[in-house]
Z-matrix of the N, CA and C atoms (Angstrom, degrees):
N
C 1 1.452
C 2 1.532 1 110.62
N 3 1.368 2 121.75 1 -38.37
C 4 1.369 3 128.73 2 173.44
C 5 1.363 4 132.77 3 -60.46
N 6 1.511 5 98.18 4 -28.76
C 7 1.763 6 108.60 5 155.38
C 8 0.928 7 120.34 6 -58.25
N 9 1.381 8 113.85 7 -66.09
C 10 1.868 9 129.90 8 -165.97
C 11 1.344 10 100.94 9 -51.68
N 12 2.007 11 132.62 10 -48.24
C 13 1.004 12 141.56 11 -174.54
C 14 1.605 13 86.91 12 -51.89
N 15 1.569 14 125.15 13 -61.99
C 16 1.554 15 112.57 14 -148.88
C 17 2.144 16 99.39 15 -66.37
N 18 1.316 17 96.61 16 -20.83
C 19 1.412 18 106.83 17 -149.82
C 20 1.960 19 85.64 18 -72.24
N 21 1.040 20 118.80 19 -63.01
C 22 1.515 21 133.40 20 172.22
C 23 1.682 22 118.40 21 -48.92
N 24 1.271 23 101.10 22 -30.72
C 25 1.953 24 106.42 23 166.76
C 26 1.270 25 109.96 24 -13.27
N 27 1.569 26 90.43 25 -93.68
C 28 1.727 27 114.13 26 -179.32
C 29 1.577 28 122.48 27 -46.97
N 30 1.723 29 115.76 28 -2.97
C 31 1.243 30 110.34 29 167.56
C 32 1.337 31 97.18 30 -107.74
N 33 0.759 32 137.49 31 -28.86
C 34 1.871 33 136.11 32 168.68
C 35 1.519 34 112.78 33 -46.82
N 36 1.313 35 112.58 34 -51.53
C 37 1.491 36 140.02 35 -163.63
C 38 1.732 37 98.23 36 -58.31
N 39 1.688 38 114.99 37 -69.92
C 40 1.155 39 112.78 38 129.72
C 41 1.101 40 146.56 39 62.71
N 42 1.574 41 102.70 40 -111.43
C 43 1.559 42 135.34 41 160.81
C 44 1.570 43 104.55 42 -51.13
N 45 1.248 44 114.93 43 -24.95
C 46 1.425 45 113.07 44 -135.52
C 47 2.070 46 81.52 45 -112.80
N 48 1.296 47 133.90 46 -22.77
C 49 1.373 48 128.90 47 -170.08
C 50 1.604 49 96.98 48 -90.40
N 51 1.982 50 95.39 49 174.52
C 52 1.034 51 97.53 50 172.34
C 53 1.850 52 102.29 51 -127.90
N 54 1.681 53 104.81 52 161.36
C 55 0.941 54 99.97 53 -174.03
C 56 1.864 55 112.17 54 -113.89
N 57 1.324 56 118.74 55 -159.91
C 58 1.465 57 128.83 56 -178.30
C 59 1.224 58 122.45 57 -157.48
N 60 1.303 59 152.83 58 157.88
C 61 1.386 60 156.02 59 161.45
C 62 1.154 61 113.88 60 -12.87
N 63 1.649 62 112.97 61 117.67
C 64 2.068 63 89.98 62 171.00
C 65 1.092 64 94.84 63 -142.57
N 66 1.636 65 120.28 64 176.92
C 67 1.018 66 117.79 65 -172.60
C 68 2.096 67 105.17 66 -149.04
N 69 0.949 68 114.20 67 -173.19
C 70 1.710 69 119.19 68 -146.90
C 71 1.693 70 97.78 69 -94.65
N 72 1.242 71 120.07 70 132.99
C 73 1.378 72 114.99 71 174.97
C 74 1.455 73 99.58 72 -157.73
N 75 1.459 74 109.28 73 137.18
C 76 1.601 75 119.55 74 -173.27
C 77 1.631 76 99.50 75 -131.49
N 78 1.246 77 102.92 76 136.43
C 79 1.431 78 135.23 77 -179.29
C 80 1.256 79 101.56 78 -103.28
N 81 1.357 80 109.84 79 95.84
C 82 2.077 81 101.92 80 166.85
C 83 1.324 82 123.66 81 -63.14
N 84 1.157 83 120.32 82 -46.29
C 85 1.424 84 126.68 83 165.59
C 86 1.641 85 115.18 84 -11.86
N 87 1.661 86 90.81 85 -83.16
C 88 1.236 87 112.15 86 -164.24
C 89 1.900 88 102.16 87 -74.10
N 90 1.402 89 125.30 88 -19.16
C 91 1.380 90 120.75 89 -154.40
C 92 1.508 91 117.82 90 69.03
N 93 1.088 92 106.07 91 4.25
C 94 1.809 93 101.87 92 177.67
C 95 1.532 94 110.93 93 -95.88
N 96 1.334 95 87.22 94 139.29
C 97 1.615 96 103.01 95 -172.80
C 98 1.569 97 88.57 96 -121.11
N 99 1.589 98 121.30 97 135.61
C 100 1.734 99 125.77 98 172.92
C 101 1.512 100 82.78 99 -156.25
N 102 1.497 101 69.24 100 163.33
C 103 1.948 102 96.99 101 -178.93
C 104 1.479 103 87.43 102 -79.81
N 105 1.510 104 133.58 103 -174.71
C 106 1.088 105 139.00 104 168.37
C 107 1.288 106 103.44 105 -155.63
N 108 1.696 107 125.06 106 148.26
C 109 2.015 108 124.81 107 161.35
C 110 1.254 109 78.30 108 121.93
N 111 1.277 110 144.93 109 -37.43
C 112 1.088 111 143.55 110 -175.81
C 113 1.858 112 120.89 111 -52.90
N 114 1.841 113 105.20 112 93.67
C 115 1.391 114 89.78 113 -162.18
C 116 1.613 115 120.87 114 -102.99
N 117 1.275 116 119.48 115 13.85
C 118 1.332 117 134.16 116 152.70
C 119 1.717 118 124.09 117 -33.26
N 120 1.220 119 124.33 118 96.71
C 121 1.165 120 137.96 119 -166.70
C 122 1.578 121 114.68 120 -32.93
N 123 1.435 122 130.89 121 -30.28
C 124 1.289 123 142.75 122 -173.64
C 125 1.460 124 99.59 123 -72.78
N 126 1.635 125 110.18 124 -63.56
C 127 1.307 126 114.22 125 -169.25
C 128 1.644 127 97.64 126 -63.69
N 129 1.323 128 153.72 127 -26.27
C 130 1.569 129 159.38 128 -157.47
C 131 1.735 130 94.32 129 -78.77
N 132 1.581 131 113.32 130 -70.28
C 133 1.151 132 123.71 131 159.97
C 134 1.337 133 135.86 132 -60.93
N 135 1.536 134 125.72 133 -5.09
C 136 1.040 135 117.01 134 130.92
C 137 1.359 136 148.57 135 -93.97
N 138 1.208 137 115.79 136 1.93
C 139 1.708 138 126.84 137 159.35
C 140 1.288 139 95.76 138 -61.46
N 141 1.332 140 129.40 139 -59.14
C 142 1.769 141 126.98 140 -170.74
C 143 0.709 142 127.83 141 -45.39
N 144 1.870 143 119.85 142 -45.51
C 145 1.196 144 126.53 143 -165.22
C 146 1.041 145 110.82 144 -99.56
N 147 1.690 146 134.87 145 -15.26
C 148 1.523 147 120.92 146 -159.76
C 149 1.085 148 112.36 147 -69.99
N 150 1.496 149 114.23 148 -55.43
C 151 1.525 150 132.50 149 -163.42
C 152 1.837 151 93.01 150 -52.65
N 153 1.408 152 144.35 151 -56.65
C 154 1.339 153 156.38 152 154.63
C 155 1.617 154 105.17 153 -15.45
N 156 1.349 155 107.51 154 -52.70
C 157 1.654 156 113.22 155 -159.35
C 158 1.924 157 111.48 156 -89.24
N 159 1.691 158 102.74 157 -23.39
C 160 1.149 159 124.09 158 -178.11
C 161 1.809 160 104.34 159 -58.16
N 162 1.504 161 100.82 160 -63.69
C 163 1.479 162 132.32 161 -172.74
C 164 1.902 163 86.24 162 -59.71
N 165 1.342 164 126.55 163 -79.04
C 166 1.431 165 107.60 164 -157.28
C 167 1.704 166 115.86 165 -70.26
N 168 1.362 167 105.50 166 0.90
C 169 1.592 168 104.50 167 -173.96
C 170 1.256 169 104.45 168 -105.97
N 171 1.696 170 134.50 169 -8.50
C 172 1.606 171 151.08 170 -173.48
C 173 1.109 172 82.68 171 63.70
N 174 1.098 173 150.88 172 91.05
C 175 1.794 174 152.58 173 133.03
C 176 2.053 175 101.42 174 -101.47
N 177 0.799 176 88.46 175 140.21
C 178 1.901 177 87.43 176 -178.18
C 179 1.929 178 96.68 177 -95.97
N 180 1.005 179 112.41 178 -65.97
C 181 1.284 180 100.66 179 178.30
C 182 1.918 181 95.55 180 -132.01
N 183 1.858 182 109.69 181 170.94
C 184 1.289 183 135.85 182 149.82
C 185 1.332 184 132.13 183 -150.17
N 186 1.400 185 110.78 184 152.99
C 187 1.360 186 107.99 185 -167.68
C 188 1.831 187 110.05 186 -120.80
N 189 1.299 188 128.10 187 116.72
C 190 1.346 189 147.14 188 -134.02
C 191 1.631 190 92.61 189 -125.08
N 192 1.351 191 121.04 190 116.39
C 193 1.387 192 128.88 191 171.63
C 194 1.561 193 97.40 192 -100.89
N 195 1.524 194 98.75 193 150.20
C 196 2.027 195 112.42 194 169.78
C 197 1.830 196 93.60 195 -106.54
N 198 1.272 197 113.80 196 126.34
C 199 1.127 198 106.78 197 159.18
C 200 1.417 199 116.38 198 -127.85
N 201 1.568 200 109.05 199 134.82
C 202 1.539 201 114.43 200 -174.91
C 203 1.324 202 102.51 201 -132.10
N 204 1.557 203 123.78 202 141.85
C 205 1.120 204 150.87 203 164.06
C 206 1.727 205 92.21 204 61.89
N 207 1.291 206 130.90 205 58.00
C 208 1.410 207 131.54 206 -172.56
C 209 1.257 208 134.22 207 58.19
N 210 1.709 209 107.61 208 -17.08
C 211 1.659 210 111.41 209 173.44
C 212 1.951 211 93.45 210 -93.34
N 213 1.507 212 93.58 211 177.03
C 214 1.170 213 122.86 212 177.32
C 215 1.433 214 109.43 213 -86.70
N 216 1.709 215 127.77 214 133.20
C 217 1.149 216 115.83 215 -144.53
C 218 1.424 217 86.10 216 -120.13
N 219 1.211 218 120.88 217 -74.67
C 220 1.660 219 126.02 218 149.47
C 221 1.766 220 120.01 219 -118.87
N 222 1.091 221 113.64 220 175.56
C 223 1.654 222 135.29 221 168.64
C 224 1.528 223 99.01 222 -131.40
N 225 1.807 224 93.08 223 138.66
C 226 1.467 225 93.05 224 168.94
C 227 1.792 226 82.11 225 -142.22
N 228 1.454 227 97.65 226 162.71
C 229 1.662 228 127.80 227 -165.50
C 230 1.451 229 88.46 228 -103.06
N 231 1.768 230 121.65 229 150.54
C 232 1.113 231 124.13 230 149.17
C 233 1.505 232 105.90 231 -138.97
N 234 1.124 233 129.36 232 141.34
C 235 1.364 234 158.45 233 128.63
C 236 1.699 235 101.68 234 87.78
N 237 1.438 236 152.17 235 -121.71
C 238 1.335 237 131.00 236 -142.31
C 239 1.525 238 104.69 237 -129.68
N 240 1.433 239 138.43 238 115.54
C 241 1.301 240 134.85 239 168.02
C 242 1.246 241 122.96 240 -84.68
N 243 1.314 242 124.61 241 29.30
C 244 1.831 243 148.82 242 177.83
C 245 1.208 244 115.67 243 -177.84
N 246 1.196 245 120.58 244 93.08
C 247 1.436 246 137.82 245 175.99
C 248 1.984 247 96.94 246 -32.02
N 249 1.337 248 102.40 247 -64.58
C 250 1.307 249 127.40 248 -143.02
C 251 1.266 250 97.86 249 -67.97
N 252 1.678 251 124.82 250 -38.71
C 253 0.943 252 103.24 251 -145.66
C 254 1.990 253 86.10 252 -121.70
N 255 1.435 254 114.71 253 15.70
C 256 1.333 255 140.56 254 -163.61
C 257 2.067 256 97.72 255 32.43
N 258 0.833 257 112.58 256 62.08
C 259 1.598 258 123.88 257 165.50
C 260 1.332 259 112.28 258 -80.97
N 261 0.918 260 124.88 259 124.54
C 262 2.021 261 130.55 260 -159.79
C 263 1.788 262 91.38 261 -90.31
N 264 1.255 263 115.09 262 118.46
C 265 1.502 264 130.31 263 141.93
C 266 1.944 265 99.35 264 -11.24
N 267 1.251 266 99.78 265 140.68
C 268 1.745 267 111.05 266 167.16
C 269 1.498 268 107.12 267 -130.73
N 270 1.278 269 99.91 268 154.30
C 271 1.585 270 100.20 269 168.50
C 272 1.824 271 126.63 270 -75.59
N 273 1.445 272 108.84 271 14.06
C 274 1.381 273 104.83 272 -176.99
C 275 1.820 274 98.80 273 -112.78
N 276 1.305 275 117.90 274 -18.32
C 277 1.157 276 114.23 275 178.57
C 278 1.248 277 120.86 276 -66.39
N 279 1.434 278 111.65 277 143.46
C 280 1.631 279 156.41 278 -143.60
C 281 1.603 280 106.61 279 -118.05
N 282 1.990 281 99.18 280 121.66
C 283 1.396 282 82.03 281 -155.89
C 284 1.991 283 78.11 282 -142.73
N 285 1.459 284 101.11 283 165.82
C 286 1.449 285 110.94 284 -164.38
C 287 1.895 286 90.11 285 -97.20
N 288 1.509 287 133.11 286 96.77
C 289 1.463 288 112.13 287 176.04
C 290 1.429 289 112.42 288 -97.80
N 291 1.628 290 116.18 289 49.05
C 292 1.458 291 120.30 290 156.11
C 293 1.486 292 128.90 291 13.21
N 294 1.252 293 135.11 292 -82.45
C 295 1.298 294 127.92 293 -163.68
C 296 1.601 295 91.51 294 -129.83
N 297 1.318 296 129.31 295 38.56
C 298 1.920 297 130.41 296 149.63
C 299 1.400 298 103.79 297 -83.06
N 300 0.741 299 134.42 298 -23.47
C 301 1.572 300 114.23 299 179.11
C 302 1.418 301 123.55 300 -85.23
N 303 1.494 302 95.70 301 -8.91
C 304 1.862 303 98.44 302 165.91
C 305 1.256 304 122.96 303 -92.35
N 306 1.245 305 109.01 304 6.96
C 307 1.642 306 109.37 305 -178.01
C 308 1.264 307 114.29 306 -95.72
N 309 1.586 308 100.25 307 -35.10
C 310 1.297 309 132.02 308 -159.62
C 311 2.019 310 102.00 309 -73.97
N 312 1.714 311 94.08 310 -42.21
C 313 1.250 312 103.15 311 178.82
C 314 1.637 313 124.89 312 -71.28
N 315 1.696 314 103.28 313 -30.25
C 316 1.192 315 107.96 314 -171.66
C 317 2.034 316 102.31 315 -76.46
N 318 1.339 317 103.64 316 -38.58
C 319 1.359 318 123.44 317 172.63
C 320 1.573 319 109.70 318 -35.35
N 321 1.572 320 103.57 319 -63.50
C 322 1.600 321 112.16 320 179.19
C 323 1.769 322 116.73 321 -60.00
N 324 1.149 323 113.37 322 -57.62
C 325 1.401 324 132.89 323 157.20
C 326 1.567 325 113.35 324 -14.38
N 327 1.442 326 108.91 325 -79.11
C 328 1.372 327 103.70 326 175.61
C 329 1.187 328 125.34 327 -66.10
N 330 1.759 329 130.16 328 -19.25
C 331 1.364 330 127.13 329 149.26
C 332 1.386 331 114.37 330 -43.03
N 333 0.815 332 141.44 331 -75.06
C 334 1.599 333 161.55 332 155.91
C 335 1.639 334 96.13 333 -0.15
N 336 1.550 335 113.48 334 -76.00
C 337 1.668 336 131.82 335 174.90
C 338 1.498 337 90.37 336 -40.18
N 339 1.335 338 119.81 337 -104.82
C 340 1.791 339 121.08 338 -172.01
C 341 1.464 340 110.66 339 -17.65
N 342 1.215 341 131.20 340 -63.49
C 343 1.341 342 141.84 341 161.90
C 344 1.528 343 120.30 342 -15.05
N 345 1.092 344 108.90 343 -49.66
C 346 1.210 345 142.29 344 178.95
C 347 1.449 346 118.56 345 76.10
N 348 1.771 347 113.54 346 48.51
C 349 1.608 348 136.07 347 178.05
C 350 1.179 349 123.28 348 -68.63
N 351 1.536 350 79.26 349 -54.29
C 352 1.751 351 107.20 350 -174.09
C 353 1.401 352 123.45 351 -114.66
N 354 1.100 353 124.87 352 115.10
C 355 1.846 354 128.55 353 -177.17
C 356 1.922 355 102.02 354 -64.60
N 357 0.884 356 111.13 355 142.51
C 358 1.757 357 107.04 356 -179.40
C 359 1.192 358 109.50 357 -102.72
N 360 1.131 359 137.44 358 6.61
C 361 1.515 360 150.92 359 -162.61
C 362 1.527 361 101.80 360 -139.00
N 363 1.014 362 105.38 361 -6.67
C 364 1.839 363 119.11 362 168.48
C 365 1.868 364 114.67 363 -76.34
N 366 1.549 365 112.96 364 129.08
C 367 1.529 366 108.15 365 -176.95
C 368 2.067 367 85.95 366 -68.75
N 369 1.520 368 77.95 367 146.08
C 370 1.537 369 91.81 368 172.63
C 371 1.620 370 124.93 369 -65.73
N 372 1.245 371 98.96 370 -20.47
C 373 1.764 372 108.63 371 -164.54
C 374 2.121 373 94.92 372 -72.02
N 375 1.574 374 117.22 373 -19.35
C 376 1.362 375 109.91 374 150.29
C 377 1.443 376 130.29 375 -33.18
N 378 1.426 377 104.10 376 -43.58
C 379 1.331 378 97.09 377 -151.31
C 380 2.158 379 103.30 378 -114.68
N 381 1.621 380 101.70 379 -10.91
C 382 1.066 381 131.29 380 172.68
C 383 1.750 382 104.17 381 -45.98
N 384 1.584 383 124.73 382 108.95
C 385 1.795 384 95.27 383 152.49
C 386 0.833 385 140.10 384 -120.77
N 387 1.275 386 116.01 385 -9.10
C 388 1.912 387 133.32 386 160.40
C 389 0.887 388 130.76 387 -80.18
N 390 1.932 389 124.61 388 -5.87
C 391 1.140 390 124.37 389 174.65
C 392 1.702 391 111.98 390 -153.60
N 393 0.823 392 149.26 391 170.86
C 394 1.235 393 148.53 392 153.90
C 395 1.477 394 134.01 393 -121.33
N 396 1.411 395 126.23 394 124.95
C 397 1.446 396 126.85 395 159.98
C 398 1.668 397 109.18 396 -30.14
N 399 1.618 398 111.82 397 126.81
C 400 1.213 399 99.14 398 152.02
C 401 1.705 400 119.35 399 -146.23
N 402 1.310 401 89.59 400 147.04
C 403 1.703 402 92.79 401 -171.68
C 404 1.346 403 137.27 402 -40.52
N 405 1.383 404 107.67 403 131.90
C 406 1.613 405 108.97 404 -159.70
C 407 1.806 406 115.80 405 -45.11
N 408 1.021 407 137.09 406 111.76
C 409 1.798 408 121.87 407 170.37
C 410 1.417 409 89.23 408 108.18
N 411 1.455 410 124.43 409 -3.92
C 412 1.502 411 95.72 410 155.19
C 413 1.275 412 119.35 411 -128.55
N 414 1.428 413 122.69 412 165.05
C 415 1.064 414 143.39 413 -146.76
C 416 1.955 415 124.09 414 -86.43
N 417 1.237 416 111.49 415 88.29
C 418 1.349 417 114.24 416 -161.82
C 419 1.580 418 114.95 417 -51.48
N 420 1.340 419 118.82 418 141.69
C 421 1.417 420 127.29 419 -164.99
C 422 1.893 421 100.48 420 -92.24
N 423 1.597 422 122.87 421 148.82
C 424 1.596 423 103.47 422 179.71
C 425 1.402 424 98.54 423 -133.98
């Protein structure tokens, strides 16, 4: 749990900056494509670190949205979206993130538990309000 907390920081942190006007700049070298002007400390520290985190984690490229006040604030691209054909990651590309939202959920969840929001031994349909669990073989009411 103490990883994921350190691992999730810098997306918490985040929430918490502000951003500014940026605009598109690609590095052939490296294959990195980032927004840039952007002087919000997250986005500063994350130009630095990705390309670093890409290489020790084997990720070839990722693409990192800022979101503030519910809109999309910026996207920036890091490092290669085709090995093969070395094609640089963009910030408009569209990607399938399959099983991230369960980590993310279980992550939030146990904040919630520590917190002391949410009971974990509690049926969920407590805390449910727009919809409810209902038992397998019977027949939902509308």
């Amino acid at each position: 749990m103490k990883a994921l907390s350190c691992l999730l920081a810098p997306i918490a942190a985040a929430l918490c900056a502000g951003c500014s006007t940026t605009s598109l700049r690609s590095d052939a070298a490296s294959g990195i494509i980032t927004e840039v002007g952007s002087e919000d400390h997250f986005a500063l520290a994350l130009k630095e670190r990705m390309p670093a985190l890409l290489v020790s984690n084997k990720v070839p490229g990722a693409v990192v949205s800022y979101l503030k006040n519910g809109e999309i604030a910026w996207t920036k691209a890091f490092g290669l979206a085709d090995l093969r054909t070395s094609s640089p990651m963009r910030p408009n590309m569209v990607f399938n993130h399959g099983s991230d939202g369960k980590v993310l959920t279980a992550w939030a969840m146990m904040c919630l538990v520590e917190a002391g929001k949410v009971e974990l031994d509690a049926p969920a349909n407590r805390y449910l309000k727009r919809w409810q669990f209902v038992r397998p073989g019977s027949i939902p009411t509308v």
